[in-house]
PDBQT receptor file of N, H, CA, C and O in Angstrom, charges set to zero:
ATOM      1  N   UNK A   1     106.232 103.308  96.470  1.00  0.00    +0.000 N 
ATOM      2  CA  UNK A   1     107.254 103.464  95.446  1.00  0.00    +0.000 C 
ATOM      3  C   UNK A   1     107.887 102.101  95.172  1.00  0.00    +0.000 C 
ATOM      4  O   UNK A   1     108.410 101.467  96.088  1.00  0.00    +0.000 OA
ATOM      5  N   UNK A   2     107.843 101.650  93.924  1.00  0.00    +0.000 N 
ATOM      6  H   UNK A   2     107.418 102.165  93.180  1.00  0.00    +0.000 HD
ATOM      7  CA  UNK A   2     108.176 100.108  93.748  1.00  0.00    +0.000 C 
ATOM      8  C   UNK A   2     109.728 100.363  93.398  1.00  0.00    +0.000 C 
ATOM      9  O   UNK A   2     110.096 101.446  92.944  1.00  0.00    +0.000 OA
ATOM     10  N   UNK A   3     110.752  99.125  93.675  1.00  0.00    +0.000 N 
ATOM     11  H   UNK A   3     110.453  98.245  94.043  1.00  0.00    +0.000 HD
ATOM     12  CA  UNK A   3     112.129  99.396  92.971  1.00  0.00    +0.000 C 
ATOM     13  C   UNK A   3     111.911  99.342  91.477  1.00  0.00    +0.000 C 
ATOM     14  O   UNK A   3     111.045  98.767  90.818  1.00  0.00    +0.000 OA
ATOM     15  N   UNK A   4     113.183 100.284  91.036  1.00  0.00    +0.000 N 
ATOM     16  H   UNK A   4     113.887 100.751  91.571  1.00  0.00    +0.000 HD
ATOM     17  CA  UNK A   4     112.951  99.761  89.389  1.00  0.00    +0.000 C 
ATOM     18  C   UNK A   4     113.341  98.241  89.669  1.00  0.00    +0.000 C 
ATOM     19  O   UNK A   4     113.439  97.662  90.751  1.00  0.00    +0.000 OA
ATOM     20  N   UNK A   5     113.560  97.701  88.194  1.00  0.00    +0.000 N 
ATOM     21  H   UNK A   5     113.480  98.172  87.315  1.00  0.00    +0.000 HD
ATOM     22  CA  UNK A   5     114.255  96.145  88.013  1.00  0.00    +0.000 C 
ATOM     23  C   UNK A   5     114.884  96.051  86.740  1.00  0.00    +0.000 C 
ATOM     24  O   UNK A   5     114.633  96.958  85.946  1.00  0.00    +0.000 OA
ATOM     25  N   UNK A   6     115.537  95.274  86.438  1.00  0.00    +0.000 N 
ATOM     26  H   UNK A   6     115.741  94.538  87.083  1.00  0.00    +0.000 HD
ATOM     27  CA  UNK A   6     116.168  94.536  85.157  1.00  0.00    +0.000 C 
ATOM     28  C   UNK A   6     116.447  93.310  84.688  1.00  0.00    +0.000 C 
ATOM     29  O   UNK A   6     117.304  92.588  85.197  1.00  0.00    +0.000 OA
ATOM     30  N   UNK A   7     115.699  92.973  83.624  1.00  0.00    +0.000 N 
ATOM     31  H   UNK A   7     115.003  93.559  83.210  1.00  0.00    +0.000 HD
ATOM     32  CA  UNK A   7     115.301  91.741  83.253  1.00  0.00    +0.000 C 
ATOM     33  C   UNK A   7     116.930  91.198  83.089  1.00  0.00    +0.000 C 
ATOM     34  O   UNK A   7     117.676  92.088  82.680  1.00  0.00    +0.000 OA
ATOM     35  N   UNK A   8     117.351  90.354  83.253  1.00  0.00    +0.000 N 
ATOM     36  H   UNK A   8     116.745  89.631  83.585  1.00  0.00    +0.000 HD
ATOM     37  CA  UNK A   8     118.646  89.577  82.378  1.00  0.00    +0.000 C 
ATOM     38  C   UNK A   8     118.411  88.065  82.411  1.00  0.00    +0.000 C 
ATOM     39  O   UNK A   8     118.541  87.341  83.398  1.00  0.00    +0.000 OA
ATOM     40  N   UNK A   9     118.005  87.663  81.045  1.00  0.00    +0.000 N 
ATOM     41  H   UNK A   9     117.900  88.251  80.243  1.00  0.00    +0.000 HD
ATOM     42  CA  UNK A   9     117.373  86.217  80.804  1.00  0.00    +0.000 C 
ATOM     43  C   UNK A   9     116.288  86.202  81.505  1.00  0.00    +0.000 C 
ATOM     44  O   UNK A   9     115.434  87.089  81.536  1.00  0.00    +0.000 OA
ATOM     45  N   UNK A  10     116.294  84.887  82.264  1.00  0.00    +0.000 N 
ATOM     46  H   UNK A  10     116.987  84.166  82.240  1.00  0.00    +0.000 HD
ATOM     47  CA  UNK A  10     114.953  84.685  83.104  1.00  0.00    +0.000 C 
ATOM     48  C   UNK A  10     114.960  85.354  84.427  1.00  0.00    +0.000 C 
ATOM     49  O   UNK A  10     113.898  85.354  85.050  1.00  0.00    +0.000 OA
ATOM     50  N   UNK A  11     116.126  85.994  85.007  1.00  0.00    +0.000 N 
ATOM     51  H   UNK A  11     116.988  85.994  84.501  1.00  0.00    +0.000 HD
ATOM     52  CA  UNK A  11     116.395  86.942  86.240  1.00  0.00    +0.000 C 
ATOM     53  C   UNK A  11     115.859  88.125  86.333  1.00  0.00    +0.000 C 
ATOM     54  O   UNK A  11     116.034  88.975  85.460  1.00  0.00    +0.000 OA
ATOM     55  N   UNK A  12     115.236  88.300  87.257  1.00  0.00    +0.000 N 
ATOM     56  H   UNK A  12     115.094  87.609  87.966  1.00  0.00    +0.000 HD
ATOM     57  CA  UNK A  12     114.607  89.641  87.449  1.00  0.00    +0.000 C 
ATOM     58  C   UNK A  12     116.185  90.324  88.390  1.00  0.00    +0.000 C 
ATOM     59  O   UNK A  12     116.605  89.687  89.357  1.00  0.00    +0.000 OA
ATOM     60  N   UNK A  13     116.566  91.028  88.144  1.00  0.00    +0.000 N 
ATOM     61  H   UNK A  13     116.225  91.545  87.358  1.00  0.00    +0.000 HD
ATOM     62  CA  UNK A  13     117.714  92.233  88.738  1.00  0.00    +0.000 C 
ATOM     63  C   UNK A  13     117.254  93.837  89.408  1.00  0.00    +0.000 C 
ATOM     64  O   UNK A  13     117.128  94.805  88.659  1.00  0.00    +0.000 OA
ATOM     65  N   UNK A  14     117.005  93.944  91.103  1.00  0.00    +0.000 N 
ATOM     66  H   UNK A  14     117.107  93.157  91.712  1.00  0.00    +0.000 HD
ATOM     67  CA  UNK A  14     116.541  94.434  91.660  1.00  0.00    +0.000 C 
ATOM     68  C   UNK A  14     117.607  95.786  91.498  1.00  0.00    +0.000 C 
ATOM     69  O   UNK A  14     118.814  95.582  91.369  1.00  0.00    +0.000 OA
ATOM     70  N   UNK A  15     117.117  97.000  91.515  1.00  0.00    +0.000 N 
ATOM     71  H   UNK A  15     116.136  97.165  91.620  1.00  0.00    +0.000 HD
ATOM     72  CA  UNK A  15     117.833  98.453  91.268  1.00  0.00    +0.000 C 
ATOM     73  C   UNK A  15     118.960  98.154  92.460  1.00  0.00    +0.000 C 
ATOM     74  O   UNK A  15     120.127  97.947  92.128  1.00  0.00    +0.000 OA
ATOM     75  N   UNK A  16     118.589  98.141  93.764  1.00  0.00    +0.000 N 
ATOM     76  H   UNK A  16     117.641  98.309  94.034  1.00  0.00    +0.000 HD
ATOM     77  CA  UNK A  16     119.756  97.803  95.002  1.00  0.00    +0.000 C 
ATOM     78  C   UNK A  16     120.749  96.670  94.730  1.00  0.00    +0.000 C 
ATOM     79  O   UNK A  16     121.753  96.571  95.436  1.00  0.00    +0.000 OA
ATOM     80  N   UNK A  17     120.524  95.876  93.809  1.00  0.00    +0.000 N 
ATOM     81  H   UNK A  17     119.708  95.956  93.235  1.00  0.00    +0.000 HD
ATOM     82  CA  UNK A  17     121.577  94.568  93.296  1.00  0.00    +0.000 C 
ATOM     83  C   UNK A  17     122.928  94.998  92.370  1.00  0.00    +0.000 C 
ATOM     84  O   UNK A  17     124.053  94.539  92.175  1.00  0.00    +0.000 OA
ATOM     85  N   UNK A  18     121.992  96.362  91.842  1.00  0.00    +0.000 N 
ATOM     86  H   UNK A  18     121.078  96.735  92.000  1.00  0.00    +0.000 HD
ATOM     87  CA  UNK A  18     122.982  96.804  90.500  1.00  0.00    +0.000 C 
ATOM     88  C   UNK A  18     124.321  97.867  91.055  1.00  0.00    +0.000 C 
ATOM     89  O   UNK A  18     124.013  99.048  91.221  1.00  0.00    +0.000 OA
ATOM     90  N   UNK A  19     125.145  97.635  91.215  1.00  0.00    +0.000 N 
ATOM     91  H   UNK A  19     125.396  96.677  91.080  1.00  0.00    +0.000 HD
ATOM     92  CA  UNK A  19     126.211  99.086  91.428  1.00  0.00    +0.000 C 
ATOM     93  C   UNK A  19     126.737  99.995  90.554  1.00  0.00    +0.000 C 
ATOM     94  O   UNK A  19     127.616 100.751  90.969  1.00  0.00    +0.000 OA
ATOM     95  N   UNK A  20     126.264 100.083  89.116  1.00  0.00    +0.000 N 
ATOM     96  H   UNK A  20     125.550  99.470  88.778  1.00  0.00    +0.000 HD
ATOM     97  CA  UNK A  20     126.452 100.948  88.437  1.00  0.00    +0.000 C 
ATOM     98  C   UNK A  20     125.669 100.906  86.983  1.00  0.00    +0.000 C 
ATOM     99  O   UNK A  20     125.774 100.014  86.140  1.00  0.00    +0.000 OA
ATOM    100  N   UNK A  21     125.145 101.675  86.932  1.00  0.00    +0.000 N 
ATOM    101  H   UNK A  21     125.060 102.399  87.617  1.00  0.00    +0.000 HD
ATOM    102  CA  UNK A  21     123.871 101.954  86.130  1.00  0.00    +0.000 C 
ATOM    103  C   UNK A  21     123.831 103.235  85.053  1.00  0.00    +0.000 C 
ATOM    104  O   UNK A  21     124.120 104.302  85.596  1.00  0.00    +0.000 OA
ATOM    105  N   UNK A  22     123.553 103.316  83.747  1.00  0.00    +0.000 N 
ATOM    106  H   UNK A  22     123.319 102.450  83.306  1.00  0.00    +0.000 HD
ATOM    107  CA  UNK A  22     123.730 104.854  82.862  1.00  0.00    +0.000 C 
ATOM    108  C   UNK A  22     121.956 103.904  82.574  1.00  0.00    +0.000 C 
ATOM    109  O   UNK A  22     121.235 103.010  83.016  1.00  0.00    +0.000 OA
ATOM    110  N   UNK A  23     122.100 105.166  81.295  1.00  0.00    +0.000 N 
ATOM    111  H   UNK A  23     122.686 105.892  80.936  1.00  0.00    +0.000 HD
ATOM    112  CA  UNK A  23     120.538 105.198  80.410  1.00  0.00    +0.000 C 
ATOM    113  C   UNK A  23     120.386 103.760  79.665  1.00  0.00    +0.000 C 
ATOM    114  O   UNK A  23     119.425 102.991  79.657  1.00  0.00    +0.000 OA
ATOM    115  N   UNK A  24     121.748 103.652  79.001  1.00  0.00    +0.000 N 
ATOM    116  H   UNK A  24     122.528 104.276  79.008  1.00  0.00    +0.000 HD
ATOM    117  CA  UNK A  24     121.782 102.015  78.450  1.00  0.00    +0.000 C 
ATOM    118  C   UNK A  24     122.341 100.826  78.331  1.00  0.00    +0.000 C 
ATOM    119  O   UNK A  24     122.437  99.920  77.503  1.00  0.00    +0.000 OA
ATOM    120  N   UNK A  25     122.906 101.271  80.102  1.00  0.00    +0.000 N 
ATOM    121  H   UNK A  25     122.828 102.008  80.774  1.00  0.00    +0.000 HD
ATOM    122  CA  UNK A  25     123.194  99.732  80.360  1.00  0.00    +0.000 C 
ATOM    123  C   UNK A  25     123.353  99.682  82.339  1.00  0.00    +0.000 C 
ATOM    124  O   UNK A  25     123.267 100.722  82.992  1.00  0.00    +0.000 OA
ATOM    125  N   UNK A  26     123.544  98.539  82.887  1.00  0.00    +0.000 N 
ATOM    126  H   UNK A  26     123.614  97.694  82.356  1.00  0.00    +0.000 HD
ATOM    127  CA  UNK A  26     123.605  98.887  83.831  1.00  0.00    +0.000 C 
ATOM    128  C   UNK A  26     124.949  97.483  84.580  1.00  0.00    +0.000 C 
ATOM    129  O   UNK A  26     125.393  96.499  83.987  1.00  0.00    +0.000 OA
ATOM    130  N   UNK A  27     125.105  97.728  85.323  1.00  0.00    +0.000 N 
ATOM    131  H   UNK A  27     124.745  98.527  85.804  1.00  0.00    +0.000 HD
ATOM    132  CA  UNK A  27     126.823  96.261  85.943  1.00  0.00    +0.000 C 
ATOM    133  C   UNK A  27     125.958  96.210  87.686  1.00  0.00    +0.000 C 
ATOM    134  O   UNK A  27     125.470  97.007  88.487  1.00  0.00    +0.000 OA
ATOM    135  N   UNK A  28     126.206  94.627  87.544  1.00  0.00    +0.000 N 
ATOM    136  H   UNK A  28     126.603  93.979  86.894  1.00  0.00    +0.000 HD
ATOM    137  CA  UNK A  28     125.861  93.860  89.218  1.00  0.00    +0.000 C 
ATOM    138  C   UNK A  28     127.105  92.421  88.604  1.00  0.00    +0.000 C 
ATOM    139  O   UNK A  28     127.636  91.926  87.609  1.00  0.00    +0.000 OA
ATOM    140  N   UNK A  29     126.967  92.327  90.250  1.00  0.00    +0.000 N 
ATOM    141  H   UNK A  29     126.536  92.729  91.058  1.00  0.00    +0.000 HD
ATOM    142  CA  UNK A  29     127.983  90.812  90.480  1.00  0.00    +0.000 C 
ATOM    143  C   UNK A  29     127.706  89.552  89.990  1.00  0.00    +0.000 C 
ATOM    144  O   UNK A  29     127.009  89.023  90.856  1.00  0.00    +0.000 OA
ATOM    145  N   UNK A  30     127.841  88.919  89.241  1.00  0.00    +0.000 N 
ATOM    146  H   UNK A  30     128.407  89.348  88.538  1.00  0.00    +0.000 HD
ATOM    147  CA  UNK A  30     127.441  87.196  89.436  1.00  0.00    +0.000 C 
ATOM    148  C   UNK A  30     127.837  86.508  90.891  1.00  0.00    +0.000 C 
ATOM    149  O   UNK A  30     129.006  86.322  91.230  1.00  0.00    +0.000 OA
ATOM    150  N   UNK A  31     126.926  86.232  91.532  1.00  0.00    +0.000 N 
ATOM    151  H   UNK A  31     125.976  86.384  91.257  1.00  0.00    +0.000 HD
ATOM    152  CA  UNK A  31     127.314  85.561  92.867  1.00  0.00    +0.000 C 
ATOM    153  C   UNK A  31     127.896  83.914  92.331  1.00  0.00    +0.000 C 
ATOM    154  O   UNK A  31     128.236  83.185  93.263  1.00  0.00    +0.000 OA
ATOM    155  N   UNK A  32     127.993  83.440  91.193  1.00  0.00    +0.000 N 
ATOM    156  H   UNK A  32     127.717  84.031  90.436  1.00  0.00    +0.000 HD
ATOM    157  CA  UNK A  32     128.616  82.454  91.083  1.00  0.00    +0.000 C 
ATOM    158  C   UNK A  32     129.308  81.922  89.895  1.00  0.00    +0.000 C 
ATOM    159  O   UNK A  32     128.831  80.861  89.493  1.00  0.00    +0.000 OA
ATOM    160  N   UNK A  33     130.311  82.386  89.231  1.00  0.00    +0.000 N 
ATOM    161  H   UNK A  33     130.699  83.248  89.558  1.00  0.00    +0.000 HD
ATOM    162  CA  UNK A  33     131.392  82.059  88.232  1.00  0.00    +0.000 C 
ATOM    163  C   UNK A  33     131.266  81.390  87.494  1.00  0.00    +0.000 C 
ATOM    164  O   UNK A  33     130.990  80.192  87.558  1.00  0.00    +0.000 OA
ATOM    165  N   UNK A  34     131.424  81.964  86.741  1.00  0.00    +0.000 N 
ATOM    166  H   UNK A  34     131.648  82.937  86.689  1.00  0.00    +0.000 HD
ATOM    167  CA  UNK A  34     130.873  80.358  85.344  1.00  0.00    +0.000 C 
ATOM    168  C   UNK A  34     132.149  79.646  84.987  1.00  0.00    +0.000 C 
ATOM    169  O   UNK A  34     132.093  78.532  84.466  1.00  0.00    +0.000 OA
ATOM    170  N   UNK A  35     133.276  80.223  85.237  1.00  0.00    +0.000 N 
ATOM    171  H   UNK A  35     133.322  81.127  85.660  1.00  0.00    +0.000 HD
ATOM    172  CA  UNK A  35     135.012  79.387  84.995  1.00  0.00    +0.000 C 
ATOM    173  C   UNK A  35     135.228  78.865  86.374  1.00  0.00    +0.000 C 
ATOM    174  O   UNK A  35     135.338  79.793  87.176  1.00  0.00    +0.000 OA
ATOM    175  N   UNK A  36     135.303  77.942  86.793  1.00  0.00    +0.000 N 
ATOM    176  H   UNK A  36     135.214  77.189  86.141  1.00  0.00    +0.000 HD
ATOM    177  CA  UNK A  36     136.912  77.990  88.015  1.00  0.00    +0.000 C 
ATOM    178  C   UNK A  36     138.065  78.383  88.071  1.00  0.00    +0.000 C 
ATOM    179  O   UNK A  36     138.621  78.730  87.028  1.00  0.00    +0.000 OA
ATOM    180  N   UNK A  37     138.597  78.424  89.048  1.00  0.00    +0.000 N 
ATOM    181  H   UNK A  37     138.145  78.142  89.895  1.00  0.00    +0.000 HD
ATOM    182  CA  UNK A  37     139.387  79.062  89.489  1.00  0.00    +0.000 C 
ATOM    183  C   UNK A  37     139.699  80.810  89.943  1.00  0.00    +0.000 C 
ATOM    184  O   UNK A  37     140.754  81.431  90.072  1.00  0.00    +0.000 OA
ATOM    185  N   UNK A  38     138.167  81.239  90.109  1.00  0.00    +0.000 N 
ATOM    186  H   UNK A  38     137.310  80.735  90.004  1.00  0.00    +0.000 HD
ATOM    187  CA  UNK A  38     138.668  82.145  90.815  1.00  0.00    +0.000 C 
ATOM    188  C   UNK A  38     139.323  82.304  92.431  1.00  0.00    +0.000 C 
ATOM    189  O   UNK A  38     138.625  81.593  93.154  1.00  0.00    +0.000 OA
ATOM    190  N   UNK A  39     140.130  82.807  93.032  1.00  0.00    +0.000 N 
ATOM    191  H   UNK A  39     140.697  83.384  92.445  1.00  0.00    +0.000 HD
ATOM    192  CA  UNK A  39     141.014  83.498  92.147  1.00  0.00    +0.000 C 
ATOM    193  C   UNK A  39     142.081  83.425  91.357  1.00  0.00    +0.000 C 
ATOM    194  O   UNK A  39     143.086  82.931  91.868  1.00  0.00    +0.000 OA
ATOM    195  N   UNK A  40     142.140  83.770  90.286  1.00  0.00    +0.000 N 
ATOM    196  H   UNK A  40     141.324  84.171  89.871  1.00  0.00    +0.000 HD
ATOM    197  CA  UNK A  40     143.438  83.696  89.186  1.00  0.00    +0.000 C 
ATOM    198  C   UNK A  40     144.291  83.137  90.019  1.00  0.00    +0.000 C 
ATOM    199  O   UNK A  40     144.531  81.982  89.665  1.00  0.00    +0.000 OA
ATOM    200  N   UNK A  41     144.856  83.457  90.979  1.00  0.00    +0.000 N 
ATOM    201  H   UNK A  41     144.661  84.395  91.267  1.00  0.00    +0.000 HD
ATOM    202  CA  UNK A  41     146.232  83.004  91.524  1.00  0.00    +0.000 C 
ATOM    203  C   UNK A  41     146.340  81.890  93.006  1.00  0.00    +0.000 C 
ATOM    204  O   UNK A  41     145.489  82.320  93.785  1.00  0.00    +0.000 OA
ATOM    205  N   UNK A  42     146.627  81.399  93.262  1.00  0.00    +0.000 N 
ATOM    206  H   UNK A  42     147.319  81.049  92.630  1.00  0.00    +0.000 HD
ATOM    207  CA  UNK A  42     147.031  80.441  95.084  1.00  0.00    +0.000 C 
ATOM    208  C   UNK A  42     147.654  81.040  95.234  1.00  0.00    +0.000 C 
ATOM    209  O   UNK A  42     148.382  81.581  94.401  1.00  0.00    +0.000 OA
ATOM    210  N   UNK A  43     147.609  81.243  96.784  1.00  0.00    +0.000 N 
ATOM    211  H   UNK A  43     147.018  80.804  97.460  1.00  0.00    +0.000 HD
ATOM    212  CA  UNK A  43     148.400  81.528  97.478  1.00  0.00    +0.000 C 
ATOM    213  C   UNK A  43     149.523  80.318  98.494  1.00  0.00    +0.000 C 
ATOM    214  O   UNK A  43     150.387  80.765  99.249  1.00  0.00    +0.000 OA
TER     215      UNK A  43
């Protein structure tokens, strides 16, 4: 049984990567921020 996947750009996106998924669309994390400063605030 192969995982599904999901193309995004040149990234292949493994079904176990994704945490929430419908018929036409699906949400995973960026492991790395395209702005600085996360997080919004210092402590």
């Amino acid at each position: 049984m192969a995982d599904e996947t999901y193309k995004f750009g040149p990234y292949t996106i493994y079904q176990k990567e994704s945490f929430y998924s419908t018929d036409l669309s699906y949400a995973f994390v960026n492991l790395r921020p395209v702005l600085p400063g996360f997080p919004y605030y210092q402590i």
